[in-house]
N, C-alpha and C positions, 0 to 999 in steps of 0.2 A: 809544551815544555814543562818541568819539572815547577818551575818558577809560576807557572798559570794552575796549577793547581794547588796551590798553596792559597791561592785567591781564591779558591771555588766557596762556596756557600758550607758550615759545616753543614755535614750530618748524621744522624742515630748511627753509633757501629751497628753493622751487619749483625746477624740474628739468624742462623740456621737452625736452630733448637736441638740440633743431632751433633752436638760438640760433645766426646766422649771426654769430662773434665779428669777423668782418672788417671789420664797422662798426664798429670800435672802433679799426682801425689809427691813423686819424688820430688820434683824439684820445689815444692812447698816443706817435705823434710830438711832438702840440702838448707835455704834462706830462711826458715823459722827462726826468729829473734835477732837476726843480723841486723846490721844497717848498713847505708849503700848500698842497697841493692838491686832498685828500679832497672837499671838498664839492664844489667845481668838477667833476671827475670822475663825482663822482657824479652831478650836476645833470644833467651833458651824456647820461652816461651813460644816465639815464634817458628826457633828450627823445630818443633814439634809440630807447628799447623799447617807451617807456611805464611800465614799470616796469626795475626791478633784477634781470636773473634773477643765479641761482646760477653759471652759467659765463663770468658777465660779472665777476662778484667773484675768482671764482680765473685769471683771467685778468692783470685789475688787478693784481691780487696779485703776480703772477710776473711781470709787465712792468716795472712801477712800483715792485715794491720795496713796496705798502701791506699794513700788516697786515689779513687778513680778520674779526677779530676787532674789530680796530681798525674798518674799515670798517662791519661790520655793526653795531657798535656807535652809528654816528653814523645811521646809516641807519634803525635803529631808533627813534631818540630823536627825532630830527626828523619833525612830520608832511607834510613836503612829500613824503618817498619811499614811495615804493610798493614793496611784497617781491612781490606778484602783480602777473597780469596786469588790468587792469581794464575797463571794457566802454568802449564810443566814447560815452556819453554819460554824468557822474558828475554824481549828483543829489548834490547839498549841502542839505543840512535843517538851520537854524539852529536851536540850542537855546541860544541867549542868553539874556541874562534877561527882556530884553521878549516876545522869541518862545516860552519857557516859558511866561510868566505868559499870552499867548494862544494855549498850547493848544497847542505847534509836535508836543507827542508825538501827538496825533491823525495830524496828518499822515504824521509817521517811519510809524508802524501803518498806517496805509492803504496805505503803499507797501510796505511788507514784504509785506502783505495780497496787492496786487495783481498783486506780481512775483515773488510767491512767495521772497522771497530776504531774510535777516536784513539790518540794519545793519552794514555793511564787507563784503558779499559781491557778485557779481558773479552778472545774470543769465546762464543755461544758454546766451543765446544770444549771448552777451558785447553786448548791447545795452546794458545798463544797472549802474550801479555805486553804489550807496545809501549815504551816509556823513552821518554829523549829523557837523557843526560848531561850534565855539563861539562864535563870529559872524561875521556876513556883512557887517558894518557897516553894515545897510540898518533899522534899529531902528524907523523910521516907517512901514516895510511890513510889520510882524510879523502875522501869521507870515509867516517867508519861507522860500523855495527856488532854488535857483539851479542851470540845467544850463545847464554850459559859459558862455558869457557873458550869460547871459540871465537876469533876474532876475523869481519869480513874487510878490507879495506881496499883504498879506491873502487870506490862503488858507485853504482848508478844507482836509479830508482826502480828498472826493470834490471838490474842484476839482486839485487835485496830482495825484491820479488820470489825471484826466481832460485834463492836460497831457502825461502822459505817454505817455496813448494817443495822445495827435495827433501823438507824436513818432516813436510805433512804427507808424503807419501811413502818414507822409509817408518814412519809411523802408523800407517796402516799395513806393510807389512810387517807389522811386531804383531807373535803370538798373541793370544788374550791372557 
């Protein structure tokens, strides 16, 4: 769950060395000399990667004047940002109360099960990205799950499965 990793051990942001920083000129135009502008920055900063890497923060940093400290710090505490990269489809497994009391951890285990990939990880083939939630606000569908905008409810564990296959196979037939 969302709440267990917040307890994990920190560590180094991610480091690909292949972050083309040039997608960042603009929006270092738009917030040069602003203030208030951490989250903003980051927000955008992110719909450009997907996540947050490491060379997008010491970049910020030295452009804008923000501290990385200070950034990583907001970056962390909020769950909207991502410090990895994450896969093109992120499963959401609600662990609400309604979605606990029916069962929602079956499901999280199935999908760990089946993608071979713990809770907050990403699979091998960056298809997929497994996160529980606190809720999904869909409480009359519990259990629920939700990839991308699409919402699964009353769910098994082999029914969550068995979405997700339909998702990894209409995915292999998409063009290249």
């Amino acid at each position: 769950m969302r709440v267990e990793r917040v307890k994990t051990k920190r560590r180094d942001l991610p480091s690909d060395g292949k972050t083309d920083l040039s997608l960042l000129d603009g929006l270092v135009k738009k917030y040069a000399g602003k203030k208030g502008i951490m989250i903003p920055v980051l927000q955008e900063t992110q719909s450009i990667y997907g996540y947050l890497p490491r060379e997008a923060f010491e970049m910020l940093s030295g452009e804008l004047g923000l501290s990385m400290s200070d950034m990583y710090g907001v970056a962390t505490f909020y769950a909207q940002f991502r410090m990895s990269p994450v896969g093109k489809h992120i499963i959401k497994v609600c662990h609400g109360t309604a979605c606990h009391v029916q069962n929602a951890g079956s499901i999280t285990d199935a999908l760990e099960e089946a993608l071979k990939i713990k809770d907050g990880e990403t699979t091998g083939d960056g298809l997929f990205t497994l996160e529980s939630v606190a809720c999904l606000g869909c409480c009359s569908l519990a259990p629920v799950m939700m990839i991308g905008d699409d919402t699964n409810g009353k769910l098994t564990g082999r029914e969550a499965v068995k979405v997700v296959k339909d998702i990894r196979l209409k995915e292999k037939e998409l063009p290249i």
